[in-house]
N, C-alpha and C positions, 0 to 999 in steps of 0.2 A: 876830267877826273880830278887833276887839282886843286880846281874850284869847290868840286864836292868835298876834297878831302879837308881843304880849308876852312871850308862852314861846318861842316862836323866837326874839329875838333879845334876851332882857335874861334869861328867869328861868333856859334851861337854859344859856346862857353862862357865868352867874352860878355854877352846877352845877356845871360844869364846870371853868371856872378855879378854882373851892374845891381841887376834885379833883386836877387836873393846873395848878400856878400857872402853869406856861411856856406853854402856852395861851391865858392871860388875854387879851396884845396882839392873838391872832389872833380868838377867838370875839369878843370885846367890839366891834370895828370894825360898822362899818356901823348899831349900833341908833339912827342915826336915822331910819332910812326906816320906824320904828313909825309916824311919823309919818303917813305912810299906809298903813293898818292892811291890805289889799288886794294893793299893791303888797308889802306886807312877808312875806306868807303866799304869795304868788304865786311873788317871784322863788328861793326855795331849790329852791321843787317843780322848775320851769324850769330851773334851773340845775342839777339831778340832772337831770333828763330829758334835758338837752340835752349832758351832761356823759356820762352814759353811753350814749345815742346815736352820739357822735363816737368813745368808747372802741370799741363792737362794730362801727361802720361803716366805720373807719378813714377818716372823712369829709376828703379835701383833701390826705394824704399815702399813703406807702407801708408805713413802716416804724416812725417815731417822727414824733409831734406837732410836734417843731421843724422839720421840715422842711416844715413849712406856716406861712411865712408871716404868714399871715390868722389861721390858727388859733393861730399863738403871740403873737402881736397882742389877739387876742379874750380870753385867758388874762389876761393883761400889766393890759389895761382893766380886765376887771372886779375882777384883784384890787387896781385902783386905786381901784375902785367902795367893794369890800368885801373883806378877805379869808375873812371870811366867807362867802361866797359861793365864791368862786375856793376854798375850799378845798371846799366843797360836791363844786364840779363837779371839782375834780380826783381825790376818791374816786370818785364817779362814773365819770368818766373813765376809772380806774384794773381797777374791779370790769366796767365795760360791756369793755374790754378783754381782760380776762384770764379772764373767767368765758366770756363769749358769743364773741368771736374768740378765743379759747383761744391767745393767742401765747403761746410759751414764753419765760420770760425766762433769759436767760444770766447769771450770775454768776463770779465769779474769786476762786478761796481758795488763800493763801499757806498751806501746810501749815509750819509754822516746825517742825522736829524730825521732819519726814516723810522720806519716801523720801529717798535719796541720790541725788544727781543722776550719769549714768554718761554719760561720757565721749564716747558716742555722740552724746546730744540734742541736738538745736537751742536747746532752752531756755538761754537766758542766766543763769537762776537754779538749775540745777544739779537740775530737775525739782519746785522747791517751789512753781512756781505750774499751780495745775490750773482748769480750763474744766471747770464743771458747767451741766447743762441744768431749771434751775429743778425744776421737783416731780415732774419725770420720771425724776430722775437719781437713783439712792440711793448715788452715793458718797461721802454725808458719814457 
């Protein structure tokens, strides 16, 4: 149990920030809860599981996460905890989301040297900004 608690939270950190430095501040937090070597092997599993539990069940809101509260509360802690952790459960989060409630996400791209904007539209930008519908959409 050690061992595990060790590679979770010192040797692939370690790994990892080599790899990608900007990472460092974020993976590196939290390895003192090796210290209990249990607790330290427990909470990632828990923190995915319960991470993307809330992503597929939309547990406490409608629409997005911040509109709970409790739930942007429970985010906040534990990335005061660990961000380690908090970043665990916010892929989690992210994949229990998008994979298993299959919400579509919206995005908005400036086309800079696109259509010309005609005279008709409402667009204030002269038709350069367009609403696409995440990996539904193929007009990029």
């Amino acid at each position: 149990m050690a061992r595990a608690a060790a590679w979770v939270w010192l040797g692939a950190p370690r790994r990892l920030a080599a790899r990608v430095p900007a990472l460092g501040g974020i993976v590196g937090d939290g390895h003192a809860l090796t210290a209990v070597p249990l607790l330290a092997v427990a909470l990632p599993v828990a923190c995915a599981l319960a991470g993307f539990w809330v992503g597929a069940q939309h547990w406490g809101y409608t629409f997005i996460a911040t509109e709970s509260v409790f739930l942007l509360s429970a985010f906040v802690a534990l990335g005061a905890l660990s961000t380690h952790l908090a970043l665990v459960t916010l892929v989690a989060y992210a994949l229990g989301d998008f994979f298993v409630r299959l919400t579509v996400w919206n995005y908005t791209v400036l086309s800079i040297g696109g259509p010309s904007g005609d005279a008709s539209s409402d667009d204030p930008f002269g038709g350069l900004v367009t609403q696409h519908d995440g990996l539904l959409d193929s007009g990029l």
